[in-house]
N, C-alpha and C positions, 0 to 999 in steps of 0.2 A: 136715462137718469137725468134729472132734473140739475142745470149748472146756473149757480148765481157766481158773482164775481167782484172785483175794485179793479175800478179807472182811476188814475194816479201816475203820477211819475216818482221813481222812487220809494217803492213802497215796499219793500221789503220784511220792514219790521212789522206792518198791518196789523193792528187789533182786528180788523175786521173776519181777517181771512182764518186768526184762532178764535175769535167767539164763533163764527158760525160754523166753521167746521168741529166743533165743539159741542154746541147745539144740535148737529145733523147729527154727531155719533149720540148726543144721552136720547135725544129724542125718537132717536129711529128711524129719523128722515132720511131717504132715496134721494139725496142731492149730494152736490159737490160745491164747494168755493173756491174758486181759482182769482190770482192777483193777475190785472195786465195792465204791467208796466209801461208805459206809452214814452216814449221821446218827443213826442207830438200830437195834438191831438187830432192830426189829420188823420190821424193811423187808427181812429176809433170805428171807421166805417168797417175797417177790415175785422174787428173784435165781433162784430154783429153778424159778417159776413161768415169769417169762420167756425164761428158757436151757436148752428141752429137751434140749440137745446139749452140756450140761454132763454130764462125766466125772468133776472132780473139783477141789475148793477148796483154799487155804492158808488160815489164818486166823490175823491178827495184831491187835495192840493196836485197842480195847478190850475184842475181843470174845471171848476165850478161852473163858470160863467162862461169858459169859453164852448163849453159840449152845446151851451142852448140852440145852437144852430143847426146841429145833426139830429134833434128832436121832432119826433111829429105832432105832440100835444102838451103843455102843461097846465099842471092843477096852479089854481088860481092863485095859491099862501107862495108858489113858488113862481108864479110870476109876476108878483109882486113886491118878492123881495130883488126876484132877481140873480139869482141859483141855484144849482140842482144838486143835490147831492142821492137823488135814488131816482133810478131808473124802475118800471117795471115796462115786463115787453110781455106783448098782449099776442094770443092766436097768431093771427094774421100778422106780424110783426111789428106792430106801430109800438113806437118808444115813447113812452109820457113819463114827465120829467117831477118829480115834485122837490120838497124842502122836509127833512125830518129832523136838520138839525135846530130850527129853534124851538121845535116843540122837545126835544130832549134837554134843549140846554134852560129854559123855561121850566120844566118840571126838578129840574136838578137846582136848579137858583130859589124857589120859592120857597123852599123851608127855610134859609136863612135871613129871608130879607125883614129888614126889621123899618118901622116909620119912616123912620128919617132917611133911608135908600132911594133919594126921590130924584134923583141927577145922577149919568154915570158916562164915564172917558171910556170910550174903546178903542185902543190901542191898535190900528191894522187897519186897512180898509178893501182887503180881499175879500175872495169869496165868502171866508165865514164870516167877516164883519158884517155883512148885509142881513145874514140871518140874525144873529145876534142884534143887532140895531130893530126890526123885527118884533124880534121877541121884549125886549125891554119896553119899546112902545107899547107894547101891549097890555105890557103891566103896568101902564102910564106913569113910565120912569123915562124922564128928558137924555138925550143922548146927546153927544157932540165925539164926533172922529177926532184921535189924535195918529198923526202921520209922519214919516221923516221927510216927506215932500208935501208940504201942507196946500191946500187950494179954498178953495170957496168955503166946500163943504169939509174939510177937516186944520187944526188946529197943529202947530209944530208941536214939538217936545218941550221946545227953549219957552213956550207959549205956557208951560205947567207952571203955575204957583202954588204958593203955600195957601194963596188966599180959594184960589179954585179949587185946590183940591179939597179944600174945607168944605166946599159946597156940594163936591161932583162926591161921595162916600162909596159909588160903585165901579168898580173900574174892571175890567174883560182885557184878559191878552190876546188878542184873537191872531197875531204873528208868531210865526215857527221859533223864533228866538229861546235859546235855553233848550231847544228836544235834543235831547242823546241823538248824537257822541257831543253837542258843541254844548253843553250844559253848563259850560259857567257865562254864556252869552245871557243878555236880557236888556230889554227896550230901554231906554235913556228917563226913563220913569223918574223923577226927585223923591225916591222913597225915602226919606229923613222924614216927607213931610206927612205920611201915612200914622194912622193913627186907630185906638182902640173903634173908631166912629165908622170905619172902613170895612169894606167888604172887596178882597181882589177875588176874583173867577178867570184863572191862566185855564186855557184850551188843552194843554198841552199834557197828556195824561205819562210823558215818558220822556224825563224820571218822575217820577210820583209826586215831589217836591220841588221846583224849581227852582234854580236861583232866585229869578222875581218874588215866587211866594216861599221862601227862607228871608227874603228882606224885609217884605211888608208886614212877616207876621215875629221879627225879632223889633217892629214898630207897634205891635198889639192888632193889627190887622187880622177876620177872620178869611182864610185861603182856602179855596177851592180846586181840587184842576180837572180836567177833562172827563175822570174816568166815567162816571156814572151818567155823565152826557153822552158821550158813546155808545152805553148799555142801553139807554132810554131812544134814542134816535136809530139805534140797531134793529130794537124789538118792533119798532114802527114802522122800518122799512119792512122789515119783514111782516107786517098785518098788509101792509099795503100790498105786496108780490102775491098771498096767495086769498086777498081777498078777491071776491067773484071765482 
């Protein structure tokens, strides 16, 4: 039988591991989804090693960027961004790495965006930042990182104005802040200064509603969160493992 799987640490709660095991029973499909939990991700050689009947992985927080080096090939969107979050493993076992979250999080974003969504703050500069950053470029929407250790390439908190955030209208939480259980957490955001003109897109699909996106949107903000980015970048990985 056919096993796909999640690399992560701490993943217990997994969307991934109930949609596809979810899909394998309505569909009919002879696989399995199995979570592996890692404390390290040196311990991922051994995930490969022990699961010859592995087809093909997700990969989530913390381990985006740091897997690239246990890879034997990536598709070009994901080495460009610079993370991986689907594995597929081929015959002969070579592991190619690609990126499906900004083509999910991309198709989930573009019914909303309206003209004036031409500058946007993402919030985090982990592994999903990079896709997201990505994706947004793509839509030839300007980006600028905001971070609680700010450097070259990203901007502090204390750094958010009323006058930028007038300009920046699309804003991405791309940090774990606010996921169940620690749900009333949320990024240092000056949401006073959000407005009907705003679009927030929080990552974070649980709880449904965030703190952050319960603030922006008691400022007229439209909010978004993770869910249907998840669904859309799931069904991708998945075209990907059983194409060829």
């Amino acid at each position: 039988m056919r096993k796909f799987g999640l690399v992560g640490r701490n993943i217990s709660y997994s969307f991934s591991r109930k949609f596809f095991s979810e899909k394998f029973e309505r569909e009919g499909i002879a696989a399995v989804y199995e979570n592996f939990d890692l404390e390290d991700i040196k311990e991922f050689p051994e995930v490969i090693i022990n699961n010859p009947e592995l087809k093909g992985l997700n990969v989530t927080i913390p381990y985006k960027e740091t897997i690239l080096p246990f890879l034997d090939n990536l598709d070009p969107i994901a080495e460009e961004i610079g993370a991986v979050n689907t594995i597929k493993v081929s015959g002969d076992g070579q592991l190619t790495g690609y990126n499906t979250d900004y083509f999910g999080f991309t198709e989930a974003l573009k019914p909303h965006l309206k003209p004036h969504h031409q500058n946007a703050f993402i919030l985090g500069t982990g592994g999903a930042s990079k896709a997201i950053d990505y994706a947004l470029r793509s839509l030839n929407i300007n980006t600028r990182f905001v971070s609680r250790s700010p450097s070259k390439n990203a901007i502090s908190y204390e750094d958010l104005s009323k006058e930028n955030l007038a300009t920046h209208t699309v804003i991405v939480n791309t940090t774990p802040l606010g996921t169940y259980p620690k749900i009333e957490e949320f990024p240092a955001l000056p949401v006073q200064h959000l407005n009907t003109q705003h679009l927030l897109f929080d990552l974070i699909y649980n709880p449904s509603k965030t703190a952050l996106m319960q603030l922006a949107e008691s400022g007229g903000a439209t909010v978004l969160n993770g869910q249907k980015m998840l669904e859309l970048q799931a069904l991708k990985a998945w075209e990907i493992w059983i194409r060829g």
